[in-house]
C-alpha positions in Angstrom: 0.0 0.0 0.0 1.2 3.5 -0.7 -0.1 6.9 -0.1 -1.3 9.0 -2.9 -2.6 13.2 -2.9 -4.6 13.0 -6.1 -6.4 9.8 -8.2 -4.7 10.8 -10.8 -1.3 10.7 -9.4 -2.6 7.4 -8.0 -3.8 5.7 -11.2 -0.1 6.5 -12.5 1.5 5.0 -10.1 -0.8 2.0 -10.5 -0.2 1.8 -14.5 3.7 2.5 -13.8 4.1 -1.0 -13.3 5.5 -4.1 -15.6 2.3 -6.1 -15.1 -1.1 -5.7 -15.2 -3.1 -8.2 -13.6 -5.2 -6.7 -10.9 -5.5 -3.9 -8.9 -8.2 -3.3 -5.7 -9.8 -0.1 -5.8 -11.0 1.1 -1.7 -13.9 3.6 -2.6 -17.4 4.1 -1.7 -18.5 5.8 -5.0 -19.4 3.8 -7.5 -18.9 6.9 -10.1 -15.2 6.9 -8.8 -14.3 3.0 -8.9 -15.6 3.2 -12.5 -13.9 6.0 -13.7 -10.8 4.9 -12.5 -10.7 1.6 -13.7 -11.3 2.9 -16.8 -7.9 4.6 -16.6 -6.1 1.3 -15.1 -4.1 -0.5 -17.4 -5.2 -4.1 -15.8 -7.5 -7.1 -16.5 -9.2 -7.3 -13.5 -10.5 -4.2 -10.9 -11.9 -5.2 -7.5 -13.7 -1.6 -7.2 -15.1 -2.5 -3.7 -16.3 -5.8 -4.6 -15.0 -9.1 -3.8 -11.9 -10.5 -5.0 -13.5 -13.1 -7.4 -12.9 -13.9 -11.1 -15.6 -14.7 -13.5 -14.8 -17.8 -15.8 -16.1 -16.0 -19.0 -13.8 -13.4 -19.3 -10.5 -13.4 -20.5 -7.4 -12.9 -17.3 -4.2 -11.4 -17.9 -2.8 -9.6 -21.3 -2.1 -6.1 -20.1 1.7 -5.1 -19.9 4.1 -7.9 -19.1 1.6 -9.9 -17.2 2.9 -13.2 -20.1 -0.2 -14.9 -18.9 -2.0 -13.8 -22.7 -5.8 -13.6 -22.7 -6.3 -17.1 -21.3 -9.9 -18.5 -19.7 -12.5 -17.0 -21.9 -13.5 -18.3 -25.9 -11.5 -14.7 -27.1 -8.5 -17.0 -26.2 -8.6 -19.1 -29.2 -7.4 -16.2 -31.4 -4.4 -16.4 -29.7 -3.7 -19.5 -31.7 -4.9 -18.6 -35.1 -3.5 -17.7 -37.9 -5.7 -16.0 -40.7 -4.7 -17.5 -44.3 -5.9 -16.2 -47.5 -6.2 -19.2 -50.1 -7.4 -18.0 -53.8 -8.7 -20.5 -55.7 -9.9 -20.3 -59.5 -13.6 -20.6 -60.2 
């Protein structure tokens, strides 16, 4: 934990970090916890809420978190490769 003057000096020190997996977010207005995990560079934002995870959506793939998008159908494009094939009619 680290003390902080303004949110915006505290979102930068959030996003000033090599990963970006999740960040808790102590507030009691909602209108706040959204606004700044908009401006968080993380996958997941426990704005007042429990720490939980939701096996639908995607974890990791922010900064150097090396995790990819993994958990969530979107990670299948991870391992695609688009091909174009022409072919006479």
């Amino acid at each position: 934990m680290r003390a902080f003057d303004t949110e915006d000096e505290a979102i930068a020190m959030a996003n000033d970090k090599p990963y970006g997996l999740v960040v808790p977010v102590a507030t009691r207005y909602c209108e706040r916890g959204t606004r700044v995990s908009n401006a968080l560079e993380v996958r997941v934002v426990w704005a007042g809420a429990p720490q939980m995870n939701f096996p639908k959506t995607s974890w990791g793939g922010y900064t150097q978190s090396s995790l990819g998008r993994e958990l969530c159908p979107f990670a299948l494009a991870a391992y695609q490769e688009i091909k174009q094939v022409l072919l006479p009619a």
